[in-house]
C-alpha positions as a Markdown table, in Angstrom:
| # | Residue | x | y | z |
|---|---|---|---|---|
| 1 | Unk | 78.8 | 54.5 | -10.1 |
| 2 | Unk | 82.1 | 56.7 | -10.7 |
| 3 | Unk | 82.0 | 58.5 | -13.9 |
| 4 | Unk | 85.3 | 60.1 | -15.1 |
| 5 | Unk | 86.0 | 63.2 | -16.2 |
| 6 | Unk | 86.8 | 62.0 | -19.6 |
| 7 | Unk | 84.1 | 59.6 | -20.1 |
| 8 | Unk | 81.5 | 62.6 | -18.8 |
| 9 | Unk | 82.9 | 64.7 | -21.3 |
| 10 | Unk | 81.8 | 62.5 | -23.7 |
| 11 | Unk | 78.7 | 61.9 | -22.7 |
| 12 | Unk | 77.9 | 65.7 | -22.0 |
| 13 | Unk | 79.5 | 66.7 | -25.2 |
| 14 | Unk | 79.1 | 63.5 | -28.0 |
| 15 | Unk | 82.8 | 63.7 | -28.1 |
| 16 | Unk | 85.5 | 65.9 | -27.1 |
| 17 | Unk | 86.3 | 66.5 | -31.3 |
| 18 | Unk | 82.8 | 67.9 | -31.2 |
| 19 | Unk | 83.9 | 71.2 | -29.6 |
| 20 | Unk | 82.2 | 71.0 | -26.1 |
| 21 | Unk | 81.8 | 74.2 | -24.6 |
| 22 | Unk | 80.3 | 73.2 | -21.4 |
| 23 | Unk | 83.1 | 71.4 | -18.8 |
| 24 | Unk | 82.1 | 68.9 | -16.8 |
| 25 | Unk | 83.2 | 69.0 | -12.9 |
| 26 | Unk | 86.8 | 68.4 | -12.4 |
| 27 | Unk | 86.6 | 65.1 | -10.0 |
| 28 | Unk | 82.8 | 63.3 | -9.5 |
| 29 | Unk | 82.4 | 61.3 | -6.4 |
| 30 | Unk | 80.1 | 58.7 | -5.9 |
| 31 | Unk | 77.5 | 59.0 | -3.9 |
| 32 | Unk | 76.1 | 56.7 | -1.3 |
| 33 | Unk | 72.7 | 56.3 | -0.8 |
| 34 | Unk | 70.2 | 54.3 | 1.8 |
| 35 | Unk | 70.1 | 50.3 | -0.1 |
| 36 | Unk | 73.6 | 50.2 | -1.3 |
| 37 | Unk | 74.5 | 47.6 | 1.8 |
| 38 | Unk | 72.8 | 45.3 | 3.5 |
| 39 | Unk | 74.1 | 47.0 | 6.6 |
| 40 | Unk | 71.6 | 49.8 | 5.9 |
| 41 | Unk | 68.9 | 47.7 | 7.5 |
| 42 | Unk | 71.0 | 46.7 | 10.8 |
| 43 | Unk | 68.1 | 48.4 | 12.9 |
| 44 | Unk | 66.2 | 45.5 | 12.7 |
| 45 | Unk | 67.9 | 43.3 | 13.6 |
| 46 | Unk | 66.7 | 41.8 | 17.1 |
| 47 | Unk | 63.8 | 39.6 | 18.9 |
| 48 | Unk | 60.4 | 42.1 | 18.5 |
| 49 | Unk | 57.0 | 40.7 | 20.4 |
| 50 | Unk | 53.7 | 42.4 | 19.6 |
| 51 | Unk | 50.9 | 41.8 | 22.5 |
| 52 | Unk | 47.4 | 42.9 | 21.3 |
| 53 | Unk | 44.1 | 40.9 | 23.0 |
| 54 | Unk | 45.5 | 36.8 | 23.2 |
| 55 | Unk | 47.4 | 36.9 | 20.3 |
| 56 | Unk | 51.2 | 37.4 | 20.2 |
| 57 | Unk | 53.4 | 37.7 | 17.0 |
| 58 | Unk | 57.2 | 37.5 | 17.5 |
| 59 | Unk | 59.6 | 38.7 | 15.2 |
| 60 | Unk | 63.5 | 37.8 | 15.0 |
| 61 | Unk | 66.6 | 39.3 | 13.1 |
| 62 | Unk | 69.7 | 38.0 | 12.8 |
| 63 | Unk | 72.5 | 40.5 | 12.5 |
| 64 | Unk | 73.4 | 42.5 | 8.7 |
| 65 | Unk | 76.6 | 40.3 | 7.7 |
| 66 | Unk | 77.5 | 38.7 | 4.3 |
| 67 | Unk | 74.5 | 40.5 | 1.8 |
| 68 | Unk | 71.9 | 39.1 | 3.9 |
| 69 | Unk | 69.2 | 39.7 | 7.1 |
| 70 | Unk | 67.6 | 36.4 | 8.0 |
| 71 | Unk | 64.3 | 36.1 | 10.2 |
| 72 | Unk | 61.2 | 34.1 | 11.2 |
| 73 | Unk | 57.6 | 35.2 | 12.4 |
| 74 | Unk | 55.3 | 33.4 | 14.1 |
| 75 | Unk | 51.9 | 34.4 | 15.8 |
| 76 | Unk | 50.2 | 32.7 | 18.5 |
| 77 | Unk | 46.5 | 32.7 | 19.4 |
| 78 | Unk | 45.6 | 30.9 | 22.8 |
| 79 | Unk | 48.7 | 29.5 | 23.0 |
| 80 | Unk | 49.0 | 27.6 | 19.5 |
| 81 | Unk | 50.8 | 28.8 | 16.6 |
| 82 | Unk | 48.5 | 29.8 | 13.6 |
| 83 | Unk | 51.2 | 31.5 | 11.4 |
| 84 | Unk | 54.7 | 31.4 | 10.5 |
| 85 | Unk | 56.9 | 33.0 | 8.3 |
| 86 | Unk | 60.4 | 32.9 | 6.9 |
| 87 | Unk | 61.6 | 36.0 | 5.9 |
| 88 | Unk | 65.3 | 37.7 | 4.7 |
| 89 | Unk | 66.6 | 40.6 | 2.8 |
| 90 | Unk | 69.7 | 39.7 | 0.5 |
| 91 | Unk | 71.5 | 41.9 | -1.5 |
| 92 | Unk | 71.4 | 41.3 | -5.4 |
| 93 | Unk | 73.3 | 43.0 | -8.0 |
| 94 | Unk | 70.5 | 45.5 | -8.7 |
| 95 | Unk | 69.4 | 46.5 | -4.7 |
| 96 | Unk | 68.3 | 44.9 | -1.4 |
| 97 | Unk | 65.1 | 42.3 | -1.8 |
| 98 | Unk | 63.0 | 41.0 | 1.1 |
| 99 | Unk | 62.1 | 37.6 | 0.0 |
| 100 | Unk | 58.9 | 36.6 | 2.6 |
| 101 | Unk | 58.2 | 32.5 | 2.6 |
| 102 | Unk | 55.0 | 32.4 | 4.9 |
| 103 | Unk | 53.7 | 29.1 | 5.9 |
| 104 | Unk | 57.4 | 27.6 | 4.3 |
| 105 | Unk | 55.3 | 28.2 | 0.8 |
| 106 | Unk | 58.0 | 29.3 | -2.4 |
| 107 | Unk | 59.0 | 32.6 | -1.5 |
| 108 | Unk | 57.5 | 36.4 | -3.1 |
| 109 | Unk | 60.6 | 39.1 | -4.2 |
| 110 | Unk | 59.7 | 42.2 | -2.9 |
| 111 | Unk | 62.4 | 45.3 | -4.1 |
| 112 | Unk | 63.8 | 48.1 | -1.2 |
| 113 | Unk | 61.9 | 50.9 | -3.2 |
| 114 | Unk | 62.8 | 53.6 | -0.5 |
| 115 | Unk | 65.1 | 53.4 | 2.8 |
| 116 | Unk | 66.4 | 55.7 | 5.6 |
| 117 | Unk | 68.1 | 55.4 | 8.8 |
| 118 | Unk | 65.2 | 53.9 | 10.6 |
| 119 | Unk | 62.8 | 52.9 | 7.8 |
| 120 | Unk | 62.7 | 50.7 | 5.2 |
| 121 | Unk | 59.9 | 50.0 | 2.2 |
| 122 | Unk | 59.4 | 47.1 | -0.5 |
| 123 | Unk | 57.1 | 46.6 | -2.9 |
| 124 | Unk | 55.9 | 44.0 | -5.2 |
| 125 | Unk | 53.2 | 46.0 | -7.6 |
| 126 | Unk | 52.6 | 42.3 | -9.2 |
| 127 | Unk | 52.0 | 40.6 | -6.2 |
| 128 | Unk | 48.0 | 40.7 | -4.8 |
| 129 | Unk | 48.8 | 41.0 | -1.3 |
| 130 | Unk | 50.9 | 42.1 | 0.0 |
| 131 | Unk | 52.5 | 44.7 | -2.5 |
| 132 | Unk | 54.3 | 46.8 | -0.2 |
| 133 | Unk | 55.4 | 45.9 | 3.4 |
| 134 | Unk | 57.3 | 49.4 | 5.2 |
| 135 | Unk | 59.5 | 48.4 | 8.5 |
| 136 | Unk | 60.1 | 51.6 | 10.5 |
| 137 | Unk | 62.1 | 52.2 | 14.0 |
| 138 | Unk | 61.0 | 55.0 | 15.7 |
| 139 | Unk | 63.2 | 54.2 | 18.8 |
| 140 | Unk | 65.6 | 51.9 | 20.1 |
| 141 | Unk | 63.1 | 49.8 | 21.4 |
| 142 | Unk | 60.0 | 50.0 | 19.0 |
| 143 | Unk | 59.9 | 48.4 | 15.3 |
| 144 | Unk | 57.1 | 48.8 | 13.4 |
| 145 | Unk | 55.8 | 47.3 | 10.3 |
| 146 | Unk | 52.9 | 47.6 | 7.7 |
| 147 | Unk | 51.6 | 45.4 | 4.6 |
| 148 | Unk | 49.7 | 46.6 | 2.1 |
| 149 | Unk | 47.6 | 45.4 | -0.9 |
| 150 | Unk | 44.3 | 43.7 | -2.0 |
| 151 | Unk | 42.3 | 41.0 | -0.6 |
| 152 | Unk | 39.3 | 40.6 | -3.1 |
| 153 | Unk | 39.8 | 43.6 | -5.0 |
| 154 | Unk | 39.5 | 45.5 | -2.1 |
| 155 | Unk | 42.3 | 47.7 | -0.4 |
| 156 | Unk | 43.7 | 46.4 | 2.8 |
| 157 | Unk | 46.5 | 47.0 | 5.3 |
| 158 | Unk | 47.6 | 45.2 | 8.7 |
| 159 | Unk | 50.1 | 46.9 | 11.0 |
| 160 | Unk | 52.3 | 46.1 | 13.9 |
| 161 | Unk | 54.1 | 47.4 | 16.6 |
| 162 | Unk | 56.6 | 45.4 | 18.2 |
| 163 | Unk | 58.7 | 46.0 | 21.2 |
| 164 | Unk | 62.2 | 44.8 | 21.3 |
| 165 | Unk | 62.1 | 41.2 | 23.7 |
């Protein structure tokens, strides 16, 4: 948000009739931070494929454009699917929100608490599981992701590590 001189003045001082005797900085520039655009998440965009001991789980991205990241999940277990998942990140008037749908069920808001270049993380304190789900890239070709919260009042966590397809 852009604050001007005056109006900082104002709110430093009570009002400028008040005899301020602190100035505030001549010009204020806004500052942007990790969460402000949907483009902030572009790195994930992309097919991802975790292999792990029969079971695959797939991962797909469309591009950032127009507030929103759309994808679907799916993992396979001797060669029938046993979960999917619809999945985006839209951008809303007060931050980014991945909004996860698995099985097609309603879907569960989860806020961008924390973001840089290559990581992301969300959290839904209300929800039981997950509450938080973190997405990190540590290269071109690896995504990552971990979910995080309580299964029968007990703490759990599941983590992945996808290559790019």
């Amino acid at each position: 948000m852009l604050v001007r001189p005056a109006l900082l003045a104002l709110a430093l001082c009570g009002a400028p009739l008040l005899g301020c005797k602190s100035t505030p900085p001549e010009r204020e520039t806004p500052s942007r931070t990790c969460g402000d655009s949907i483009h902030d998440l572009a790195w994930m965009s992309g097919s991802w494929r975790q292999d792990k001991a029969g079971s695959t789980v797939e991962e797909h991205w469309t591009h950032a454009d127009a507030g929103t990241l759309f994808g679907v999940s799916r993992a396979i277990v001797r060669n029938k699917t046993v979960f999917f998942e619809y999945m985006r990140i839209e951008a809303r008037a007060d931050g980014l929100y991945y909004v996860a749908q698995p099985m097609g069920r309603p879907g569960t808001d989860f806020k961008l608490v924390r973001c840089n270049s290559n990581g992301a993380l969300f959290e839904n304190p209300q929800n039981d599981h997950p509450k938080r789900i973190f997405y990190q890239r540590p290269s071109a070709g690896r995504l990552t992701a971990r979910i995080e919260g309580n299964e029968n009042g007990k703490a759990v966590a599941q983590d992945f590590d996808f290559t790019r397809m």
